[in-house]
C-alpha positions as CSV (number, residue, x, y, z in Angstrom):
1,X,-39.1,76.8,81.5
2,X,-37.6,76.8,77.8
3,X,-35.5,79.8,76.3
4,X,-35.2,80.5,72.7
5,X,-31.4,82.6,72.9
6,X,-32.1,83.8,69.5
7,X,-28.2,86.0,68.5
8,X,-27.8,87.1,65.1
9,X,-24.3,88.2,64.7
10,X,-22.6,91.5,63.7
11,X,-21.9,91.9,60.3
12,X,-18.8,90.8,58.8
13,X,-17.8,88.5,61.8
14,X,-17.2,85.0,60.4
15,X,-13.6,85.5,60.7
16,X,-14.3,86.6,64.7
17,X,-17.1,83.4,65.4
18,X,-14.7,80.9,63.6
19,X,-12.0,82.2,66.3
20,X,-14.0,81.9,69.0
21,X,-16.1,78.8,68.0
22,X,-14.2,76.3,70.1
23,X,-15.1,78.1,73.0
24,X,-18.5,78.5,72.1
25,X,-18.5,74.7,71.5
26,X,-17.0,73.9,74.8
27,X,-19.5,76.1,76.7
28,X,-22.3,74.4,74.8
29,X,-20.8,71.2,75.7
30,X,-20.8,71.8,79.3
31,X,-24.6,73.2,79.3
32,X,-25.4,69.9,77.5
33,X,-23.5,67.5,80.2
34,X,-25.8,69.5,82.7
35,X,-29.2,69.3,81.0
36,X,-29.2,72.7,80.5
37,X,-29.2,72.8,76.6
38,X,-32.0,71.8,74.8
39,X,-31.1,72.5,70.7
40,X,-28.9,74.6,68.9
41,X,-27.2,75.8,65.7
42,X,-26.4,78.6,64.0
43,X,-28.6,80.7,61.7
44,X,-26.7,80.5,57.8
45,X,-27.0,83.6,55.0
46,X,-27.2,83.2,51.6
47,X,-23.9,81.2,51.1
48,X,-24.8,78.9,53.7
49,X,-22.0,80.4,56.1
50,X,-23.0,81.0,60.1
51,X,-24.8,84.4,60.8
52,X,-26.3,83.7,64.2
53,X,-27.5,80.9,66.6
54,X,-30.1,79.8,68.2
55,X,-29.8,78.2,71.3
56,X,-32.8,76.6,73.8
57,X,-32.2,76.5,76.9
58,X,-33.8,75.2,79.7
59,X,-33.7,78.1,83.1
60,X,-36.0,79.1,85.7
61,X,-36.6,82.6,85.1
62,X,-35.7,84.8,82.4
63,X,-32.7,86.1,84.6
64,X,-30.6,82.9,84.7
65,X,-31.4,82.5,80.4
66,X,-29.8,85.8,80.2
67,X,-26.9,84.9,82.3
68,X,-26.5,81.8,80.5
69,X,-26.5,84.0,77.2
70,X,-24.6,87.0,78.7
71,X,-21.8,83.8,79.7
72,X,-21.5,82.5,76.0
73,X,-17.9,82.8,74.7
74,X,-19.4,84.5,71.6
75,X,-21.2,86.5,73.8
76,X,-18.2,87.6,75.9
77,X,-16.2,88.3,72.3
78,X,-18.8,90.7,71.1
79,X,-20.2,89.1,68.6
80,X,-23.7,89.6,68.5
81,X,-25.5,92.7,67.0
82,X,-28.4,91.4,69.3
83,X,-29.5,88.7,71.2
84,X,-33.5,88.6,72.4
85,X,-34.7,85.7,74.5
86,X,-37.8,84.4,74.5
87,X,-39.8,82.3,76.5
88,X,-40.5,78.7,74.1
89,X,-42.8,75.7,74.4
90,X,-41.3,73.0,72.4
91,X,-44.4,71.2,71.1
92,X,-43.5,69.1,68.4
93,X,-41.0,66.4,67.9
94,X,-39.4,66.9,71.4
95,X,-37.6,63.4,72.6
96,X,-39.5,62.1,75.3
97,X,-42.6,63.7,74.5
């Protein structure tokens, strides 16, 4: 099952998500050499600078998604204000569809 990771960050944190972003990029990295990322990117504010992500993830239950959220170097650097997970059925233009 798909998992929209939808994280909107805490205020004022660029300087924190551009420490920690190659981290974050390395973890994503490794969930995409394993199948387990499915799209992502950040959310951008007003000036077009990061704000949030969102991140789709493929996991069996809601559980693992968290754990696989919960595991995120951005995650583990505090961050995010919030991050809510939703199940997500990707229905149009997914490759291979």
């Amino acid at each position: 099952m798909l998992f929209a990771l939808i994280c909107t960050d805490k205020p004022d944190s660029l300087d924190l998500r551009m420490e920690i972003r190659p981290d974050h990029v390395s973890y994503l990295n490794a969930l995409n050499e394993s199948g387990v990322l499915k799209l992502a990117g950040p959310f951008l504010d007003e000036n077009e600078k990061p704000n949030g992500s969102l991140v789709v993830v493929e996991a069996d239950t809601r559980e693992e998604a968290h754990r696989i959220a919960a595991d995120d170097p951005y995650s583990k650097a505090g961050l995010f204000a919030a991050v809510d997970i939703r199940p997500y059925n990707w229905v149009f233009n997914k490759p291979g569809a």
